[in-house]
N, CA, C and O of each residue as an XYZ file, in Angstrom:
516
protein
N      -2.227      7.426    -14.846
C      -2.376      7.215    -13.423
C      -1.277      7.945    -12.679
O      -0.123      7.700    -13.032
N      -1.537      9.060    -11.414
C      -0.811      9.385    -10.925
C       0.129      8.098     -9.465
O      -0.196      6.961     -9.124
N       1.080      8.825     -9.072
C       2.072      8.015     -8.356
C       1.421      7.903     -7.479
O       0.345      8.481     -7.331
N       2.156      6.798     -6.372
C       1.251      6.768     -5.337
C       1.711      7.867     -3.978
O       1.261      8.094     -2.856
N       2.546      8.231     -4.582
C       3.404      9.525     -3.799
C       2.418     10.316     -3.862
O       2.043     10.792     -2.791
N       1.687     10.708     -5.121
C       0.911     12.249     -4.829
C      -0.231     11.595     -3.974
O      -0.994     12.559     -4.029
N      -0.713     10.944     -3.446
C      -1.847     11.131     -3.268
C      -1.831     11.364     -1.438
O      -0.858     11.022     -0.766
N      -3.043     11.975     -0.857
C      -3.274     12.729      0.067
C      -3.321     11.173      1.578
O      -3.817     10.046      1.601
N      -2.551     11.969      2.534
C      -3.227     10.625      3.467
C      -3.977     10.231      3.700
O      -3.869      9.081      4.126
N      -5.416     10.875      3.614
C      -6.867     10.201      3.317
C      -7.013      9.212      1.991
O      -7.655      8.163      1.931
N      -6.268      9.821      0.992
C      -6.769      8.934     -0.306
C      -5.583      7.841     -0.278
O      -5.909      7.072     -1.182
N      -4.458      7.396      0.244
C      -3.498      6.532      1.050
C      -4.781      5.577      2.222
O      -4.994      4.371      2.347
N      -5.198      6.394      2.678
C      -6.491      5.308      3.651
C      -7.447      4.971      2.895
O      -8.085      3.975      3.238
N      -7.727      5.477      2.009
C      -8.941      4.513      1.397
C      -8.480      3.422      0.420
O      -9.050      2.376      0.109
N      -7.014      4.053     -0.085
C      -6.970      2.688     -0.962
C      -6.327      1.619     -0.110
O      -5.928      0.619     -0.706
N      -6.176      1.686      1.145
C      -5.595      0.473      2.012
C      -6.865     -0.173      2.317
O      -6.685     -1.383      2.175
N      -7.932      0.041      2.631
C      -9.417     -0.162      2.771
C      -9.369     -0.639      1.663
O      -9.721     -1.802      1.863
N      -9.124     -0.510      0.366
C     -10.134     -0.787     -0.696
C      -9.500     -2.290     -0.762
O     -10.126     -3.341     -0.903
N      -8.178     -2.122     -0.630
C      -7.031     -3.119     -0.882
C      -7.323     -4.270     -0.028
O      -7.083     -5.425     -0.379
N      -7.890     -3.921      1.195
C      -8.108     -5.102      2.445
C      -9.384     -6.000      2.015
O      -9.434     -7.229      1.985
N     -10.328     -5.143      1.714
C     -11.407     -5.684      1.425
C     -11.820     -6.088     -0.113
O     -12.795     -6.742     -0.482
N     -10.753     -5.483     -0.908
C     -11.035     -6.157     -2.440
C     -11.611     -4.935     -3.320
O     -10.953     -4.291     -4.137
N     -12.871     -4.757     -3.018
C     -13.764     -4.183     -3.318
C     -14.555     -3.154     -1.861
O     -14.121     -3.260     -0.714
N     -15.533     -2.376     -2.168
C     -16.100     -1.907     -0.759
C     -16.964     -0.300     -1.670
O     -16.653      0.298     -2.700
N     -17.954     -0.121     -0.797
C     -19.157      0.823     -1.132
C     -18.467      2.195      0.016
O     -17.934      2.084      1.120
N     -18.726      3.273     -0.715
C     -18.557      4.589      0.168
C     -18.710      4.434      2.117
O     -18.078      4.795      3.109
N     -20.026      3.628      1.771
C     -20.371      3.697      2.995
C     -19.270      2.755      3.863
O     -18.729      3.136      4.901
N     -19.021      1.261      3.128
C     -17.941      0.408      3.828
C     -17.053      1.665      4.461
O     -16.931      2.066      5.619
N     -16.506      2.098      3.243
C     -15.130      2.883      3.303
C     -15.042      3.866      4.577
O     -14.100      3.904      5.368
N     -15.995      4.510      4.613
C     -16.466      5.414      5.728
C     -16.508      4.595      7.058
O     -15.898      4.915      8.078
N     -17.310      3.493      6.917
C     -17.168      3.002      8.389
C     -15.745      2.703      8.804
O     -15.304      3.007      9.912
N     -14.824      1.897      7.558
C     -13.859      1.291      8.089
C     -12.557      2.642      8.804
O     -11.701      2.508      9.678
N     -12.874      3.643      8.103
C     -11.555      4.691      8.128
C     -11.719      5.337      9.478
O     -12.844      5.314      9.976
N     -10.759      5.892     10.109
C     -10.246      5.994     11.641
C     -11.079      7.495     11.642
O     -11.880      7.401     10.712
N     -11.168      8.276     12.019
C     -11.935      9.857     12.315
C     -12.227     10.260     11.100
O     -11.602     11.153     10.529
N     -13.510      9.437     10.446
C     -13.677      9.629      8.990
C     -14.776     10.590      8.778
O     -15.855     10.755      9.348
N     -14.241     11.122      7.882
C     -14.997     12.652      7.071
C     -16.647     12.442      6.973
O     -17.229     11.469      7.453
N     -17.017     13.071      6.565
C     -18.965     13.042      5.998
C     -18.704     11.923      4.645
O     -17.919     11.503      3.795
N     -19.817     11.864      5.134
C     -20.179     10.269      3.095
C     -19.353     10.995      2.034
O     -18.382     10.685      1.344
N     -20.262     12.293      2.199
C     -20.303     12.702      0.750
C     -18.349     13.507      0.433
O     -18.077     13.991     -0.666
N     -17.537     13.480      1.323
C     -16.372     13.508      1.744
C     -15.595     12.078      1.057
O     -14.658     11.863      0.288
N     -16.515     11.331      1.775
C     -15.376      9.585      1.562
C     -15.873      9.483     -0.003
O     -15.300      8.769     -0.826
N     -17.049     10.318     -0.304
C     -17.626      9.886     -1.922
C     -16.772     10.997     -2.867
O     -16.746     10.712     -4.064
N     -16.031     12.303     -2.437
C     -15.212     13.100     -3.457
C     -14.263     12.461     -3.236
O     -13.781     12.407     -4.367
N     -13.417     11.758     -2.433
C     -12.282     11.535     -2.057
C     -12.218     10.323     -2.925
O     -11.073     10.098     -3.318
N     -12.868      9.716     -3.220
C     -13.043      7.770     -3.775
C     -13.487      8.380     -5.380
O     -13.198      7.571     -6.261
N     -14.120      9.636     -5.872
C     -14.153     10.313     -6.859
C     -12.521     10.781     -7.727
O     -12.201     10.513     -8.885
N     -11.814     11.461     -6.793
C     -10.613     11.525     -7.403
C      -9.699     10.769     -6.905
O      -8.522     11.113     -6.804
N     -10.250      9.451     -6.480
C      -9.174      8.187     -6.780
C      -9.458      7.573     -8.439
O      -8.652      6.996     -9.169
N     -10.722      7.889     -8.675
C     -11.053      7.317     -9.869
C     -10.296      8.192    -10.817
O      -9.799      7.751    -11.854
N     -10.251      8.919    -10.597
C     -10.020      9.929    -11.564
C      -8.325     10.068    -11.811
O      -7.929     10.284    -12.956
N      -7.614      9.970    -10.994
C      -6.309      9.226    -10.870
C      -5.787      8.101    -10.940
O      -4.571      7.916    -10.896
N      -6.822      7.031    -11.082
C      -6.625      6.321    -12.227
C      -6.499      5.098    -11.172
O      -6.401      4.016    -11.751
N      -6.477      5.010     -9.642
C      -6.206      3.952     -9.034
C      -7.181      3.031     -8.521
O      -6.859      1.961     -8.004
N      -8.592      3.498     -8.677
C      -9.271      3.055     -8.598
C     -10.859      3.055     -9.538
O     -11.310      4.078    -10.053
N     -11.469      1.829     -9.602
C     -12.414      1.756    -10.680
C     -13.673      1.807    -10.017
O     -13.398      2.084     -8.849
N     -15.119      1.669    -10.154
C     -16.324      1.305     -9.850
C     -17.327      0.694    -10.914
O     -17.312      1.215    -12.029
N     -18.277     -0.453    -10.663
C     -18.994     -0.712    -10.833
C     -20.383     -0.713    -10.666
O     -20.358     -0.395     -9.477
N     -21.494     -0.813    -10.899
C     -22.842     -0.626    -10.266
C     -23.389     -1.670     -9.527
O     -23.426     -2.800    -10.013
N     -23.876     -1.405     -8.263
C     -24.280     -2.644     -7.561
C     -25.455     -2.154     -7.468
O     -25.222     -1.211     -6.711
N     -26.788     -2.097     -7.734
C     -27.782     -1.679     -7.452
C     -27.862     -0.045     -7.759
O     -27.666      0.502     -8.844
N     -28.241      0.639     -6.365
C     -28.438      2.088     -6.598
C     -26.914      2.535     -5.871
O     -26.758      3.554     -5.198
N     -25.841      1.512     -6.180
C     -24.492      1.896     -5.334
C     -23.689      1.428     -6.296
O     -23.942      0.670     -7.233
N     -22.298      2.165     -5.842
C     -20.705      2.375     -6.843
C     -20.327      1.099     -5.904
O     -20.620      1.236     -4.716
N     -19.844      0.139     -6.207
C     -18.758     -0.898     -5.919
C     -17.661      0.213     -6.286
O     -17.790      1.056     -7.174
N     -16.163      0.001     -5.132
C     -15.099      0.526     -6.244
C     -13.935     -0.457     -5.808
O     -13.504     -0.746     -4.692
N     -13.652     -0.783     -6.821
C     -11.920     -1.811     -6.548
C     -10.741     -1.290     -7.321
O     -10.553     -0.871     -8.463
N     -10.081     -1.468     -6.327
C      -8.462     -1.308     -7.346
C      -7.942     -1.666     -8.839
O      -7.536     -2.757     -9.237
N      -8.056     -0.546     -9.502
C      -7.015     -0.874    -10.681
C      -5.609     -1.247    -10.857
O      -5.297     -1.922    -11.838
N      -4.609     -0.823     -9.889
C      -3.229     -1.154     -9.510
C      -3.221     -2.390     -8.798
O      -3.846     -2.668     -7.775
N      -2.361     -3.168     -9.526
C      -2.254     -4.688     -8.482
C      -1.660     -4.337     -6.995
O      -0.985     -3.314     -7.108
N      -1.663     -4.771     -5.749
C      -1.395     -4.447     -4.492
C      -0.151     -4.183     -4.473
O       0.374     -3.183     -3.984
N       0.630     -5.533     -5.282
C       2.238     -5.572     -5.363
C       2.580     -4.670     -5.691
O       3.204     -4.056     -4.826
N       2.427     -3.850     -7.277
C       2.784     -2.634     -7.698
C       2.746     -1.131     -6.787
O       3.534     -0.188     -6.852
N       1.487     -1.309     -5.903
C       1.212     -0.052     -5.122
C       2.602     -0.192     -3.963
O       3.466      0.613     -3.614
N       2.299     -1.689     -3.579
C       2.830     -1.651     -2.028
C       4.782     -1.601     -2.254
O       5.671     -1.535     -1.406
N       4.825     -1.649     -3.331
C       6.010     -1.243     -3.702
C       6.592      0.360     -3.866
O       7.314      0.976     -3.083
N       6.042      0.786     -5.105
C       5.976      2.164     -5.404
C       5.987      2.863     -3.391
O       6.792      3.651     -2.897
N       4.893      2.234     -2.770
C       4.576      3.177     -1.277
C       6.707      2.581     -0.231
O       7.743      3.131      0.142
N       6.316      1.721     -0.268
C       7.556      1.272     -0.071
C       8.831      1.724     -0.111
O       9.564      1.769      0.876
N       9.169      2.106     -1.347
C      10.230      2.877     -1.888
C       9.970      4.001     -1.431
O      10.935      4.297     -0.726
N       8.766      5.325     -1.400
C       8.939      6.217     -0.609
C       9.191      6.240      0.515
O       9.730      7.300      0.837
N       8.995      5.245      1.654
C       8.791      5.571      2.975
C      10.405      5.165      3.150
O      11.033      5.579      4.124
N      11.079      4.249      2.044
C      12.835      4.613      2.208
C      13.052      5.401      2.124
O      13.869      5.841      2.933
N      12.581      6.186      1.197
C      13.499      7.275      0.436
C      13.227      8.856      1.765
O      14.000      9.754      2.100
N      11.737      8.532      2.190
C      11.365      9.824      3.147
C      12.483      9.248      4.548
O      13.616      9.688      4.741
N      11.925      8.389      5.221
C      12.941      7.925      6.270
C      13.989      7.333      6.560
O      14.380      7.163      7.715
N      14.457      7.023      5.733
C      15.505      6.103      5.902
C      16.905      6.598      5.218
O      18.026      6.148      5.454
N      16.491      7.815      4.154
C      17.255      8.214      3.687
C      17.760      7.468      2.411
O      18.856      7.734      1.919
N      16.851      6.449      1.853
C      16.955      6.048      0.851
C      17.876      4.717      1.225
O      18.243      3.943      0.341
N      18.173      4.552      2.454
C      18.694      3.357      2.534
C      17.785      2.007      2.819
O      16.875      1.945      3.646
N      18.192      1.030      2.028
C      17.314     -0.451      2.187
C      17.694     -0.866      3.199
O      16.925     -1.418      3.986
N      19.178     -0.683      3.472
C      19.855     -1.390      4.674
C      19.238     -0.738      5.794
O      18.959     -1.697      6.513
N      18.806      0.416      6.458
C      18.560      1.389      7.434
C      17.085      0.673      7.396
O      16.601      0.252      8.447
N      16.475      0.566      6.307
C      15.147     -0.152      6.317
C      15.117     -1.053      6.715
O      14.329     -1.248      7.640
N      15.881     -2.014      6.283
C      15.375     -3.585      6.617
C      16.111     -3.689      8.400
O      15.624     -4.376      9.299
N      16.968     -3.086      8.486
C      17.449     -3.023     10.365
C      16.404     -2.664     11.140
O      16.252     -3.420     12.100
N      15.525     -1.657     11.052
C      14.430     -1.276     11.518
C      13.609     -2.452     11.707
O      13.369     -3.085     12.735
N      13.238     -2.613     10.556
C      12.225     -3.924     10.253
C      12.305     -4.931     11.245
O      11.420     -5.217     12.051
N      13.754     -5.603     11.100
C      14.591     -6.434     12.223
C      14.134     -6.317     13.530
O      13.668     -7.232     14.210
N      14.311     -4.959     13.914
C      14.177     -4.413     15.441
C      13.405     -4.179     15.742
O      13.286     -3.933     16.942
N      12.078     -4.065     14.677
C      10.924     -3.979     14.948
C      10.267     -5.312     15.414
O       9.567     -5.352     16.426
N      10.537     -6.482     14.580
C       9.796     -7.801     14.832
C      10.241     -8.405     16.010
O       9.982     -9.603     16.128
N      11.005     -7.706     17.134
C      10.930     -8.763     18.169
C      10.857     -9.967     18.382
O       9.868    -10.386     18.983
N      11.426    -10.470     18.142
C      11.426    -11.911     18.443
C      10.351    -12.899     17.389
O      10.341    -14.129     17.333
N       9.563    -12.022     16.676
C       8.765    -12.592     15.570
C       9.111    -12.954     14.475
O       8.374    -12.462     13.621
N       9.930    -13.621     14.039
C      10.749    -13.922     12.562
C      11.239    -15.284     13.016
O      12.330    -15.461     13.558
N      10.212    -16.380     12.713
C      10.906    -17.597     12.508
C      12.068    -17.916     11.784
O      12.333    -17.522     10.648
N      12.884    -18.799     12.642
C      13.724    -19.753     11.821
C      13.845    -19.562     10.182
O      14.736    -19.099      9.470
N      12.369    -20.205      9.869
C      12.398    -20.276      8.503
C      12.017    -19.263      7.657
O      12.035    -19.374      6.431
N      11.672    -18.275      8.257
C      11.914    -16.704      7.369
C      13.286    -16.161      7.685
O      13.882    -15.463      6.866
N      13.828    -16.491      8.940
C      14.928    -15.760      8.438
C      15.820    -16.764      7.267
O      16.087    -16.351      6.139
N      16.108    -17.784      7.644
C      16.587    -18.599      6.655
C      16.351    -18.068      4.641
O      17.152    -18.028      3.707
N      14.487    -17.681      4.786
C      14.745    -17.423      3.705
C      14.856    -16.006      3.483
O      14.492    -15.583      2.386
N      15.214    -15.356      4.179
C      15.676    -13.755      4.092
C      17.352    -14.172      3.730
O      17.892    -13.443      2.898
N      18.118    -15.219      4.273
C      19.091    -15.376      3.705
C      19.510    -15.638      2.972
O      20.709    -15.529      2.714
N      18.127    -16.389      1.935
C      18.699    -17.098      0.681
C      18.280    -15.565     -0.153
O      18.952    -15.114     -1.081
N      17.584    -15.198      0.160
C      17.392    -13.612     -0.772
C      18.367    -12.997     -0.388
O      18.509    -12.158     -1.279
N      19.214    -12.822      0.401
C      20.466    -11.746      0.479
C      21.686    -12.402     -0.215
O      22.567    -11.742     -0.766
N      21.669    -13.684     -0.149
C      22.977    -14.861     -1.041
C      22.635    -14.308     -2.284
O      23.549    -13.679     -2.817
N      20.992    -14.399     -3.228
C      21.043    -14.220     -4.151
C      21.253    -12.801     -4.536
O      22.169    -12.552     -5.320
N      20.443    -11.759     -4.031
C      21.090    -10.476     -3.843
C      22.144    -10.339     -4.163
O      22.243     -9.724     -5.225
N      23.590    -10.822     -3.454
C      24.347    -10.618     -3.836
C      25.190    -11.252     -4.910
O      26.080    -10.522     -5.347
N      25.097    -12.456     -5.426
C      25.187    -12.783     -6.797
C      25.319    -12.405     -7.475
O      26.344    -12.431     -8.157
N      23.560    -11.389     -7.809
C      23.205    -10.816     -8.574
C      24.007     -9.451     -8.626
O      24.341     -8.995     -9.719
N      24.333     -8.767     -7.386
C      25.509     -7.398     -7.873
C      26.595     -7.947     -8.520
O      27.093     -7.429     -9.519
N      27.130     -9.316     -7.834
C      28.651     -9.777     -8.964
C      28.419     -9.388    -10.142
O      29.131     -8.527    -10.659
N      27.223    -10.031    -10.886
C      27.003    -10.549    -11.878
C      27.465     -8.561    -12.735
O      28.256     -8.301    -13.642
N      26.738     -7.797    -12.080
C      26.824     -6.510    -12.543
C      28.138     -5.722    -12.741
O      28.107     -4.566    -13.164
């Protein structure tokens, strides 16, 4: 299976589609995607997702079901770590400040609370190293 780095920003949109909905048919995929290509476009593109290993299909009739082979966690990680490493300069800290400044006023009490018990343990865990 290739990374989730190589793959093209169209094939990045379909597996967020595939990911939202579980499962989903060419045609789903096509409706759901923003200035989306011809069928037979969303059908090469969902072709060499298979073929890269991130996504599978089944037969539903005279149609390909296709769902994710990569668990979400694993992808949304791997994607994660690039978009540090492209913007942020590889910093978590530069990341997660953003993040911060992004949520406006949206971060209850009790998420930040437990964003703090993950940074207590966080750092523990470097002592420990």
């Amino acid at each position: 299976m290739t990374s989730t780095r190589e793959l093209s920003r169209r094939e990045r949109q379909i597996m967020d589609i595939i990911y939202r909905m579980n499962e989903a048919t060419a045609k789903e995929v096509m409706e759901a995607l923003e200035d989306a290509p011809s069928y037979s476009s969303v059908r090469t593109l969902l072709g060499k997702l298979v073929e890269k290993g991130h996504i599978a299909h089944r037969e539903s009739g005279l149609k390909y079901v296709y769902y994710p082979l990569v668990e979400r966690q694993t992808a949304s990680v791997s994607a994660l770590s690039n978009v540090v490493k492209t913007f942020f300069s590889d910093s978590t800290f530069l990341a997660v400040n953003s993040l911060l400044d992004m949520s406006d006023g949206d971060i209850s009490d009790e998420e930040l609370e437990r964003l703090n018990k993950l940074i207590q343990a966080k750092k523990k865990d470097n002592k420990k190293k």
